[in-house]
N, C-alpha and C positions, 0 to 999 in steps of 0.2 A: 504493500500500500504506500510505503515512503517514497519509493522508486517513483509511482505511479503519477505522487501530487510535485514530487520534484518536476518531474517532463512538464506537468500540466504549467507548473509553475515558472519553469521556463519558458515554454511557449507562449505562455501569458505576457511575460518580461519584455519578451522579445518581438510581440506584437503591439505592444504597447511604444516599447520605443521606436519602432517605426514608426508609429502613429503620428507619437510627436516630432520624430525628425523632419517625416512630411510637411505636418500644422509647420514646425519650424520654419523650411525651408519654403515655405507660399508666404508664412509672413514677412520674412527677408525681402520674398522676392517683391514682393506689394510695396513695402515702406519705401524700397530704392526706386521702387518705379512712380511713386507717389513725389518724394525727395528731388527725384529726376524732373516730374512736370513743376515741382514748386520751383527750383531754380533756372527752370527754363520760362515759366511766367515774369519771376522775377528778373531774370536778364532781360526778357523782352519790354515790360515796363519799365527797366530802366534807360533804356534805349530811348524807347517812344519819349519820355520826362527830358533825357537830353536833347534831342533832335525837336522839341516842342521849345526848349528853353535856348536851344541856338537859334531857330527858328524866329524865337521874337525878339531875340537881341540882333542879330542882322536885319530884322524889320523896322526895330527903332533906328538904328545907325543906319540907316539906309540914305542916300543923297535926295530921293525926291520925298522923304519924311524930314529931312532936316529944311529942303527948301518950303517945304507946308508950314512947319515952326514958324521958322523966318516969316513967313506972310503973314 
């Protein structure tokens, strides 16, 4: 009978750690791929904020916005 629940009890162990090596390795893989889109949003809106913020200092410095002033 000890034999019997040893196996069982193995089998059990070793079913189970797979289980969670799996769960593991999906949520690895999810976080990086989540990780992945947050810094690639954030790249891209940091981009878009600079290319807005060039965008309107070239428009103020601009020659026919300084001759509008003047007038």
């Amino acid at each position: 009978p000890s034999a019997l629940y040893r196996s069982e009890f193995l089998a059990t162990t070793t079913a189970t750690t797979t289980a969670t090596t799996s769960a593991t390795t999906t949520t690895t893989t999810t976080t990086t791929t989540t990780m992945t889109v947050a810094i690639i949003v954030t790249v891209t809106v940091s981009l878009a904020s600079i290319a807005c913020a060039l965008k309107y200092v070239t428009q103020v410095r601009s020659p026919q916005t300084e001759r509008r002033n003047a007038e």
